[in-house]
Legacy VTK file of the C-alpha trace (Angstrom):
# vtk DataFile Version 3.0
C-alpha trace
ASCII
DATASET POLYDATA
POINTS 380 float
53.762 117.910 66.091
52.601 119.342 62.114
54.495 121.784 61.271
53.743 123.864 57.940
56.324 126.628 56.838
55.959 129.010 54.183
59.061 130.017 52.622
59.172 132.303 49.526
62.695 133.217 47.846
62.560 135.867 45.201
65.469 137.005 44.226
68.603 135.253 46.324
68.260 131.954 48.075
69.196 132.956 51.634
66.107 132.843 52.994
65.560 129.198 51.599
68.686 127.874 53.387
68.335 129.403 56.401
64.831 128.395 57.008
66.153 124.844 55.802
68.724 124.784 58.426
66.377 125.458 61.165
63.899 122.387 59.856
66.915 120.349 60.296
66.557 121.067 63.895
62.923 120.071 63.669
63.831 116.288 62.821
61.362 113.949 64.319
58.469 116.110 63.682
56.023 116.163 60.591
57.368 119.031 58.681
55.646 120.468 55.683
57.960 122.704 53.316
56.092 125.407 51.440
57.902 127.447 48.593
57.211 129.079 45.368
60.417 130.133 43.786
62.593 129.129 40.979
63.845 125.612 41.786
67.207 125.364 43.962
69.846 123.343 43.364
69.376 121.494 47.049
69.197 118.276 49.070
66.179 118.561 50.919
66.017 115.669 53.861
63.582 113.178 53.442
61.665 113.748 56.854
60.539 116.901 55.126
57.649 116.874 52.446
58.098 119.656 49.950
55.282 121.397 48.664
55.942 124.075 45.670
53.625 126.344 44.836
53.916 127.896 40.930
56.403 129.976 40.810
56.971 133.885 41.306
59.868 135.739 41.301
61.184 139.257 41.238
62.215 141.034 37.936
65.484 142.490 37.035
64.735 146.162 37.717
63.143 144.727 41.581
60.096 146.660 40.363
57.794 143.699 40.506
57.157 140.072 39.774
57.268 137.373 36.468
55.932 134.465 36.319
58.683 131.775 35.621
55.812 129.652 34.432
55.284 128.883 30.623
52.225 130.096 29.396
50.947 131.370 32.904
50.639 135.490 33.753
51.548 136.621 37.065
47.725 137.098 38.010
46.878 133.463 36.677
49.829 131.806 39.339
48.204 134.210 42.084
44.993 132.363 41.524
46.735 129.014 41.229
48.583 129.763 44.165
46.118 130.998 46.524
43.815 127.994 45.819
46.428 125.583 46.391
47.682 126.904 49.261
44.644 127.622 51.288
43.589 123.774 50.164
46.482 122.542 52.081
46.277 124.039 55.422
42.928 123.491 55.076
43.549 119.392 54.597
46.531 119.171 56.912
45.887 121.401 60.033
48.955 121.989 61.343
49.994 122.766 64.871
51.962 125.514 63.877
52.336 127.726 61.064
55.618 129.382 60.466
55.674 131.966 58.115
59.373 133.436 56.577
59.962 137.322 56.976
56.143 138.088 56.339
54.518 140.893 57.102
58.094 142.611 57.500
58.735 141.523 54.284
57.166 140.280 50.967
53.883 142.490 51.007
53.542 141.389 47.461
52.485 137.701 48.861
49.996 139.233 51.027
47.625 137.758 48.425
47.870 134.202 49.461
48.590 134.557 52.850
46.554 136.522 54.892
43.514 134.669 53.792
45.081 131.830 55.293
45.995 134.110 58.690
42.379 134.912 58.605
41.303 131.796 58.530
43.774 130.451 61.332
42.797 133.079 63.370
38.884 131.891 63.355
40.234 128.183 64.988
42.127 127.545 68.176
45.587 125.184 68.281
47.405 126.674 65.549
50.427 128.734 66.920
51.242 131.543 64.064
55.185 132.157 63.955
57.198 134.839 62.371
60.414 134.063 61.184
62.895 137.358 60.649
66.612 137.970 59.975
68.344 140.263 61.523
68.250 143.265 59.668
65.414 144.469 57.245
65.170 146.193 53.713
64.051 150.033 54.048
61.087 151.415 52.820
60.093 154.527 51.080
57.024 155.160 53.335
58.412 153.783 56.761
55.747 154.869 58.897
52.955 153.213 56.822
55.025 150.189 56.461
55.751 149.717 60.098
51.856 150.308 60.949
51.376 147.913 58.492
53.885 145.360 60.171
52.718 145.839 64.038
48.948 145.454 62.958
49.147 142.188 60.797
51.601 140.614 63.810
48.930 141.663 66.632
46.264 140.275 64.287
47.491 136.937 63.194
50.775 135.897 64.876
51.528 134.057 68.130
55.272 135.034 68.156
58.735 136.486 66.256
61.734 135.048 66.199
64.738 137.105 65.164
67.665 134.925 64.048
70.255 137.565 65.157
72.884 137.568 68.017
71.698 140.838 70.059
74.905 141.821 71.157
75.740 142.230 67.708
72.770 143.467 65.883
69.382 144.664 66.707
66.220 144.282 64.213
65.218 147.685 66.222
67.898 148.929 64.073
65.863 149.234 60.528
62.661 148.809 62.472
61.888 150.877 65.214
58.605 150.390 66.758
59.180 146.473 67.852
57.884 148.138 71.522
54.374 148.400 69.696
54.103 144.984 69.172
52.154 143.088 71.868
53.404 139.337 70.849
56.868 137.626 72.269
59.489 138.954 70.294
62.823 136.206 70.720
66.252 136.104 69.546
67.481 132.944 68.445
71.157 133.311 67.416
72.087 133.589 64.498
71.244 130.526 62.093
74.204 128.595 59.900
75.514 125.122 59.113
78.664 124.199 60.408
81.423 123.258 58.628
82.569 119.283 58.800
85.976 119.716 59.083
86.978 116.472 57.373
85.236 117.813 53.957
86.708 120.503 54.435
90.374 119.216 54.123
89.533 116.905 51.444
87.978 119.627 49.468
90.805 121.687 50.177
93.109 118.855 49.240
91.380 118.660 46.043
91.646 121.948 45.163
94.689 123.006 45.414
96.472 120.494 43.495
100.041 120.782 42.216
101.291 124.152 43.365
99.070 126.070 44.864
98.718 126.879 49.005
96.160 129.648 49.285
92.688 129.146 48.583
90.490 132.090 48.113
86.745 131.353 47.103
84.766 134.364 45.584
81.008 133.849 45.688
77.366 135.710 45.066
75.211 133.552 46.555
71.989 133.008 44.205
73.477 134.427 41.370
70.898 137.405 40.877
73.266 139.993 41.334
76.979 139.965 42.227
78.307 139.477 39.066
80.656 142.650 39.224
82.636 141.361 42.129
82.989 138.175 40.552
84.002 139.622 37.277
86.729 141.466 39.845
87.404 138.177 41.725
88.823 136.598 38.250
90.343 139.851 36.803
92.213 140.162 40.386
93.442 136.676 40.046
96.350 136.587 37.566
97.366 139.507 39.840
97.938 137.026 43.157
100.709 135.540 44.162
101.857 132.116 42.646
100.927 130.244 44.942
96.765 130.979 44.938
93.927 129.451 43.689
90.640 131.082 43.461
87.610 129.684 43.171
84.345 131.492 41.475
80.915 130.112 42.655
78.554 131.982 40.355
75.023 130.403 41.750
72.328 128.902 40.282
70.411 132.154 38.815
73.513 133.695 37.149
72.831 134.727 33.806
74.159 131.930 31.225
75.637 134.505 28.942
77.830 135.905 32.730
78.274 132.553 33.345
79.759 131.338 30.478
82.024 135.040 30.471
83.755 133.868 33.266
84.040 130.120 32.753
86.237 131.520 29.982
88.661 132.708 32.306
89.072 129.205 33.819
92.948 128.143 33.979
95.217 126.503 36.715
94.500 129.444 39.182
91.145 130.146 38.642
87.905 127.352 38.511
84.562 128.394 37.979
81.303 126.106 39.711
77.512 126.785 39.514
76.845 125.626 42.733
78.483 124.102 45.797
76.480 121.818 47.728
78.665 121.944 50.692
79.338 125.206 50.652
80.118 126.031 54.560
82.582 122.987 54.362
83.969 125.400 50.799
84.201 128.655 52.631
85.772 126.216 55.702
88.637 125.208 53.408
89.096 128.820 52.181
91.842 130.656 53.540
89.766 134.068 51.916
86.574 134.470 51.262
84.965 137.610 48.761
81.263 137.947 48.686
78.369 140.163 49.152
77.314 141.335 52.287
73.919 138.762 52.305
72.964 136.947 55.725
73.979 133.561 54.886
77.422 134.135 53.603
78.975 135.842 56.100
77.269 133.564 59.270
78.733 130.834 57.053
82.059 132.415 57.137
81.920 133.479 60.921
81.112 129.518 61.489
84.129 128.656 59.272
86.221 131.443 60.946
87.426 132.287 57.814
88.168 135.888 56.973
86.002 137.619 54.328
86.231 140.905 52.259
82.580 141.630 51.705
80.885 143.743 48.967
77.314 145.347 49.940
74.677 145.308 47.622
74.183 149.019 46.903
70.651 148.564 46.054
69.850 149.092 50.132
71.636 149.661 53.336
70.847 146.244 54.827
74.246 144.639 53.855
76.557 147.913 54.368
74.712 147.841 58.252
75.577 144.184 58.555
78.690 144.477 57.286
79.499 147.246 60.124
77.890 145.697 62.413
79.900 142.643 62.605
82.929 144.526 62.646
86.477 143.812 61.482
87.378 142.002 64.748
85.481 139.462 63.728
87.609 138.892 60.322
84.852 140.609 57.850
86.172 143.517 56.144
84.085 145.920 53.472
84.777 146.211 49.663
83.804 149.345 48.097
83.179 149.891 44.342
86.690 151.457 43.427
88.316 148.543 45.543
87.102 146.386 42.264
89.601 147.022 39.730
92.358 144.298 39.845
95.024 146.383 41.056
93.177 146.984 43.887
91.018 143.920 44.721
94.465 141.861 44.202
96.323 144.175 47.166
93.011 144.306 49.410
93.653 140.288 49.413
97.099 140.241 49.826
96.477 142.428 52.889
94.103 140.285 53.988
95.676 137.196 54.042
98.819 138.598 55.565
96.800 139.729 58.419
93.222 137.602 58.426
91.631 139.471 61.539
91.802 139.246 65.382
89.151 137.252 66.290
86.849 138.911 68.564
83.827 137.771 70.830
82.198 134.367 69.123
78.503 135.525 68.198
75.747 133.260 68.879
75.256 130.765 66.033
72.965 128.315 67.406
69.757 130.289 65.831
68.723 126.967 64.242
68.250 124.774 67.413
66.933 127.406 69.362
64.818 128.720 66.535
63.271 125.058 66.507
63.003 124.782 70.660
60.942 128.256 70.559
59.104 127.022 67.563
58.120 123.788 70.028
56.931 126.182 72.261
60.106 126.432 74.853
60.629 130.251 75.181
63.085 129.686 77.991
LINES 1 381
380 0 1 2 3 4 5 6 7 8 9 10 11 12 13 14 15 16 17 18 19 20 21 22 23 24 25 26 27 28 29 30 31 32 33 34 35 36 37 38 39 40 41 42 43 44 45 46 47 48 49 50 51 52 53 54 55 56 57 58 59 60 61 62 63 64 65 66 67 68 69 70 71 72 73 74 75 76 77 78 79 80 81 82 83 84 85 86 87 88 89 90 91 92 93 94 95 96 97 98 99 100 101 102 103 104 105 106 107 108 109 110 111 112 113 114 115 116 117 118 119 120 121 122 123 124 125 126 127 128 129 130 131 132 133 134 135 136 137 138 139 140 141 142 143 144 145 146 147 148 149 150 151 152 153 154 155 156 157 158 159 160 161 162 163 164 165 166 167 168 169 170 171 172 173 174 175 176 177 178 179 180 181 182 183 184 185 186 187 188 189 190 191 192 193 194 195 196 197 198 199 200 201 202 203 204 205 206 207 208 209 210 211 212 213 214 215 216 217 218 219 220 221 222 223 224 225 226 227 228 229 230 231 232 233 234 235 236 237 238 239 240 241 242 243 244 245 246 247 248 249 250 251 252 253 254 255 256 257 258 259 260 261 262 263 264 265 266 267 268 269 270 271 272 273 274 275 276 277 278 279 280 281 282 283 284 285 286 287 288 289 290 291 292 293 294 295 296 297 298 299 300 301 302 303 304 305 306 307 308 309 310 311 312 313 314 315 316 317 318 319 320 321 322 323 324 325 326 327 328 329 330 331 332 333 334 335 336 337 338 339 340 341 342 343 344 345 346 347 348 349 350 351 352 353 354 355 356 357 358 359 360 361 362 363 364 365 366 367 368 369 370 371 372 373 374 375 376 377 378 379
């Protein structure tokens, strides 16, 4: 079976990785990666063909987009874009068409893709797939956007898929007319990698050479914000016990000027990385982990079981509701802003690690193999 999936990051790379997990599940089928972001730092199997469109990506202030482009204007890669874009579902005509949190998300791509939707809505055999997190961004005018949403998925799409454990958390919670929708609507699990326990000990080996027995990894996933709690994370560190380690993974779209702030601050008990590649087997070797409140973090940590003190992103509610949602039974704990000043931050993870959590009921984290069974077809 052809698959083609569109997949547009931003801003933060979650999206990217998750959808990348769940093609990993697809092995054995022809799988055709579409993105358009800055490039990622990733090792993208060789059963999938990657297709990038020019990039696009969201500006500081999250008012709008820049082209990351030399010489090219935002309304000069929209052109580029669309044209390419079009010309390849055109020439490959897949079976199915998965498209990443569109239309509950990423409006401003509309552009490109719902010429496309039109286009695969004029031809039978092409199943149109929506594929959602678990919780969604609020909107100023959340009426308009939600008659926006319903209409484009009765239009164009075949089915949803929520990659969300329902006992745990709802997409009817920051979207409430899901009963006005008149496709399948299926929850997957939610979608991680696993940890290999063998890297896991022989990163942890590696890392805490000489001295040190705790392991506490602070990270903020792309890069793009998070800088605060990692400027904490190293502050807080001189204030640990002797015996810690902490390790700073700023992310690929860090600012050089932050990056280079904290490499600084390197010593004995504090390293500083761009990038993990393995960074569920990281987390897995962890004995704490401090990060934002984003999607693939904290599955990554509930897959690890380690414990996690987690910042939201104050920009929206989306991470604070996660955050809650998840609960401290299962070992993730929030960080609020006056909980950053090293005093502070360094007793909220001695606390921690004194008492990690009592694990409660194991979500669902087989999203990516059921993800790819319902994206087969098997709804069962």
């Amino acid at each position: 079976m052809k698959i083609l999936v569109y997949c547009q990051h931003v801003l933060g790379m979650g999206h990217f990785f998750r959808t990348l997990e769940i093609l990993k599940a697809l092995k054995g089928h022809d799988i055709i990666l579409v993105t358009g972001g800055k490039a990622l730092p990733a090792v993208i199997p060789a059963y999938i063909r990657k297709v990038s469109l020019p990039g696009l990506m969201m500006d500081k202030a999250f008012s709008g987009l820049y082209s990351p482009v030399p010489g090219k204007n935002v309304n000069q890669i929209k052109g580029l874009r669309k044209k390419a874009l079009m010309e390849l579902v055109q020439a490959e005509q897949p079976d199915v068409f998965v498209v990443e949190l569109y239309p509950f998300g990423r409006k401003a791509f509309s552009f490109e893709l719902e010429p496309v939707l039109e286009r695969l809505a004029k031809r039978s055999g092409c199943r149109v797939v929506c594929s959602v997190r678990d919780l969604l961004v609020e909107k100023k005018d959340t009426a308009a956007y939600e008659a926006r949403v319903v209409d484009r998925l009765n239009r164009y799409f075949n089915l949803v898929l929520i990659h969300s454990d329902p006992n745990l958390i709802c997409l009817d919670q920051t979207f409430s007319r899901l009963d006005a929708i008149r496709i399948p609507i299926a929850y997957t699990g939610f979608v991680t990698p696993f940890p290999d326990r063998v890297r896991a000990h022989a990163i942890r080996k590696k890392l805490l050479k000489g001295d040190a027995d705790t392991l506490i990894v602070a990270g903020a996933g792309s890069g793009s914000v998070g800088q605060r709690l990692l400027r904490a994370a190293a502050a807080a560190s001189p204030r640990l016990d002797s015996g810690s380690k902490t390790i700073l993974v700023t992310g690929p779209y860090m600012e050089k000027e932050i990056r280079k702030e904290l490499a600084n601050q390197s010593s004995t008990a504090l390293r500083v990385f761009r990038f993990f590649q393995h960074f569920v087997d990281l987390l897995a070797a962890a004995d704490l982990v401090l990060s934002m409140g984003g999607y693939n973090t904290l599955m990554n940590c509930l897959a690890a079981q380690t414990p996690c003190l987690a910042l939201p992103f104050d920009q929206n509610r989306e991470q604070g509701l996660r955050i809650r949602s998840l609960g401290t039974s299962l070992g993730i704990q929030r960080l609020g802003p006056r909980d950053l000043s090293p005093d502070r931050l360094a007793r909220r993870i001695k606390k921690m690690l004194a008492h990690p959590h009592t694990q409660g009921n194991r979500p669902d984290l087989d999203g990516a193999a059921r993800a790819a069974r319902m994206i087969l077809g098997d709804l069962s």
